[in-house]
Each structure stands twice: as C-alpha cells, then as structure tokens.
C-alpha positions in Angstrom: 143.7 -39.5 67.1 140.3 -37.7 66.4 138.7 -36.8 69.1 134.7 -37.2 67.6 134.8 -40.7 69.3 135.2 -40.0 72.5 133.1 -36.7 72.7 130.5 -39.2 71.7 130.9 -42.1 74.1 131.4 -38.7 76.6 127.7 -37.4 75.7 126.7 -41.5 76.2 127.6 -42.2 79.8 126.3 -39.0 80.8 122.8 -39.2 79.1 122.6 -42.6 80.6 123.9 -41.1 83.9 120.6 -38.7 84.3 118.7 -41.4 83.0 119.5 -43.7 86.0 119.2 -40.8 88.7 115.9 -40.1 86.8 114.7 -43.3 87.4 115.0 -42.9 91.4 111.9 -40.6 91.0 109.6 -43.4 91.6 105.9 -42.9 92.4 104.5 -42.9 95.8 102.2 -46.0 96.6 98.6 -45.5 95.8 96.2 -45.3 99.4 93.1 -47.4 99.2 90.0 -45.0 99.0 92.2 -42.2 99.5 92.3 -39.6 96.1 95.7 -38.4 94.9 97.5 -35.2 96.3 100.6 -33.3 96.4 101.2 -34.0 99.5 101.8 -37.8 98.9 105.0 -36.4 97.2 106.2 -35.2 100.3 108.5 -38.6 101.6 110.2 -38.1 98.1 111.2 -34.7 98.4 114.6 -35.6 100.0 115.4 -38.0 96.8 113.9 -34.7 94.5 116.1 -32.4 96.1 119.5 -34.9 95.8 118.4 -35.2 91.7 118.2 -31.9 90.7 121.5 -31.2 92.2 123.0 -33.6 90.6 121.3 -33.3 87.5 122.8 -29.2 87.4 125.6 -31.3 88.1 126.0 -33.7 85.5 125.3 -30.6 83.3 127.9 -28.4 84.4 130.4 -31.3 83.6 129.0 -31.8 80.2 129.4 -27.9 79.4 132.7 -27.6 80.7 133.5 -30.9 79.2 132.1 -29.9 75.7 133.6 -26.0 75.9 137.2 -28.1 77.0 137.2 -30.3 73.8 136.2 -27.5 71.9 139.7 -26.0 72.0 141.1 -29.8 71.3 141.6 -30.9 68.0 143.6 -34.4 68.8 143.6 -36.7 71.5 145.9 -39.1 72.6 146.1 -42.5 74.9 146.6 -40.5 78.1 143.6 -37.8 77.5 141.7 -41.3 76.5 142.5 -42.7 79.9 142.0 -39.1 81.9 138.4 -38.8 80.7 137.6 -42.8 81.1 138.2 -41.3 84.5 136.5 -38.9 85.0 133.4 -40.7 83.5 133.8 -43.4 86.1 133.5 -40.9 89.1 130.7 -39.1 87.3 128.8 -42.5 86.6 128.9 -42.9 90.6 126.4 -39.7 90.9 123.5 -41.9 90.4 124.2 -44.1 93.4 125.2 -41.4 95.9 122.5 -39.2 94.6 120.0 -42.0 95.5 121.7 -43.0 98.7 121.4 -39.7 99.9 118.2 -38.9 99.0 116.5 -42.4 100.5 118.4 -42.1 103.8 116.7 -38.2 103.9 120.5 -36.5 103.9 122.0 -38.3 106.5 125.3 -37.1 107.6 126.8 -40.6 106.2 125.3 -40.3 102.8 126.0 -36.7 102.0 129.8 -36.8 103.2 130.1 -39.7 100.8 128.4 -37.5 98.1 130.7 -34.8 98.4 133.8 -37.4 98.4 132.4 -38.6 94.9 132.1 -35.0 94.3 135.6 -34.3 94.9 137.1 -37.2 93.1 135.2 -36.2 89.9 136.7 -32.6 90.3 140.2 -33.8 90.7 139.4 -36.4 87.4 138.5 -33.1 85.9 141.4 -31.5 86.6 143.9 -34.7 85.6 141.9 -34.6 82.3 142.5 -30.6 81.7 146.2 -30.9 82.5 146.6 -33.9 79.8 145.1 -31.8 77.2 147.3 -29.2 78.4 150.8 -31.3 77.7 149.4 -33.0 74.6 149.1 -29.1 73.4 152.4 -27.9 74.1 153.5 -24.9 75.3 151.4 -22.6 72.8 148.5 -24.6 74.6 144.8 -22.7 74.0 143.0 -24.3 77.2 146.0 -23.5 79.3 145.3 -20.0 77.8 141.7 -20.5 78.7 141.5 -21.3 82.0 144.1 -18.6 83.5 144.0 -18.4 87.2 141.2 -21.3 87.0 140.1 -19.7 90.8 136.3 -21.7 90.1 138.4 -24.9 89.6 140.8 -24.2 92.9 138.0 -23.3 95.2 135.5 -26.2 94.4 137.8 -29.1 96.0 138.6 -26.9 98.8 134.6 -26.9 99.5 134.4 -30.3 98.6 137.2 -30.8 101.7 135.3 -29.3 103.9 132.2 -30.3 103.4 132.9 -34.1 104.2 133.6 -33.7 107.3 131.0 -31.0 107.9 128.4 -33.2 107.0 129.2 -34.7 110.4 128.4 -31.7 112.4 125.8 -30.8 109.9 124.3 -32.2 106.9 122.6 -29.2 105.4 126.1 -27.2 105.9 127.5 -29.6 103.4 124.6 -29.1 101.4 124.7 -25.5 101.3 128.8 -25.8 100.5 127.7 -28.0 97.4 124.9 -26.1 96.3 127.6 -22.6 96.4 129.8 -24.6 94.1 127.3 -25.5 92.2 125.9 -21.9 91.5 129.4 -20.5 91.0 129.9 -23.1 87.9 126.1 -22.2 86.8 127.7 -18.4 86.1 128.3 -19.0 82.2 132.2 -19.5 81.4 133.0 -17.6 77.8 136.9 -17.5 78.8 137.5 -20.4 76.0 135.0 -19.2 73.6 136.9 -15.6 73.8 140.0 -17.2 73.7 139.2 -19.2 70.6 137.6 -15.8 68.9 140.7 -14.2 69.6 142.9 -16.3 68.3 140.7 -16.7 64.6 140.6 -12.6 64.3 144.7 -12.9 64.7 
C-alpha cells in the first residue's frame, strides 16, 4: 500500500490536536471599571506553560514522524494499526495538557501527563519496529536510528518522572522539559542515511 494516505490523515489528527490544546487559551474575564493588563494573564500561566510544552511536543512527533516515513516507501496493515496508535495517545495531549495546566501542576495531573507521555513514546517505538520488519533485513530506518540512545532514554525519564511528580511536581517537569530539549537537537541521521545510499 502507498503510504500518501496515511501521512495525510497523520498531519490531520495532529493539526487538529494543537488546535484543541490551543483552544484551552481562553481569555481572562473582563473586571468592571478595571482597564486591561498583563497581569490579568497571570491565573493562566500554569495552562500557558502546559501548551507550549506540548505544542514542542506534538511537533517533535510530527518531525520525527515525517523524517520516519521519509525512508518508507510502502505500508502495510500492521504499520496502519501501529501509527492509529500512536495517534490515539498523541490525541490524549490535549486533555492532560489542559488537566494539568487548570489544576496549576498538581502532582496528580502531571504524573498522568507523563504516563500519556510514555505510552505515546512506546506507540512510537511499536510503530518504528513495524516499519523496520516490513523493510527486511536491508532496512534503511533500522540503518537510521543506530543505537537510538534519544529514543532509550526518554521512557526511562518518562518512568521516573510519574512517580516523581509525587514528591515533586516541578521535578517531573524539569525531566519532561530535558526530554523535550534533547529531541529539539535536529536529527539528520536519516537524511544522511538516505544521501548516502542515492550517491552509492
């Protein structure tokens, strides 16, 4: 099967992903006979905080997703089912995004954050490894990824950030916001590998 379709319905769910945590960003209510200011903002700054995170998120999933696919040419039922889900764990960022960000990073909120977190990591990998058997044992993302030390390490912080949260909130936070930065660092390990293999 082509794979056009599903990149497509891929790029869907996440744009309407963002545009649902976007929507969170709702105004503060207006004070009679009181003029506007920035510091009416402040209350929302715990929901600001959560969406940007997510948002760099939801874009580090749909780089890595698109830069994955890049090095696929077909698909078959059981890469169709892998990324179906990993879309439904990413389509759960808008609720925990806004759960955290209303309850002010609660310990509750941000522990089941970084659970969704984890689960869409795993998804990710699941997805990779299908690619990885439909291609064989010449496989070009298996050739990619090598080691794939960013992809071992982020479920390991995920781990211990859930129950971290507990103890501290802003400790899981901080674990999230590492991972985060460390899949922010641009990835060129399939765009060389692809390179290499057209100058062969």
């Amino acid at each position: 099967m082509e794979k056009n379709r599903l990149e497509a319905f891929s790029d869907g769910v996440l744009a309407i992903i963002i545009t649902i945590m976007v929507l969170e960003l709702k105004l503060p209510p207006a004070q009679d006979h009181t003029p506007a200011s920035l510091a009416d903002l402040t209350p929302m700054l715990p929901v600001f905080y959560s969406y940007v995170l997510s948002f760099i998120y939801v874009g580090i999933y749909w780089n890595n997703h698109h830069h994955m696919f890049h090095s696929t040419e077909q698909v078959t039922g059981g890469i169709l089912w892998a990324n179906l889900h990993l879309l439904f764990w990413l389509s759960l960022f808008p609720f925990t995004t806004a759960w955290a960000g209303h309850a002010h990073l609660a310990p509750t909120p941000v522990a089941v954050y970084g659970f969704v977190l984890l689960m869409a990591a795993l998804a990710y990998y699941i997805l990779q490894r299908a690619i990885i058997a439909q291609q064989g044992c010449d496989s070009l993302l298996k050739a990619a990824i090598g080691r794939d030390w960013k992809g071992k390490i982020s479920p390991l912080c995920y781990l211990a950030a859930i129950p971290l949260a507990f103890a501290s909130a802003w400790i899981a936070i901080g674990l999230y916001i590492f991972v985060a930065l460390m899949w922010l660092v641009p990835d060129r390990r399939i765009e060389r590998v692809l390179a290499g293999r057209e100058k062969a």
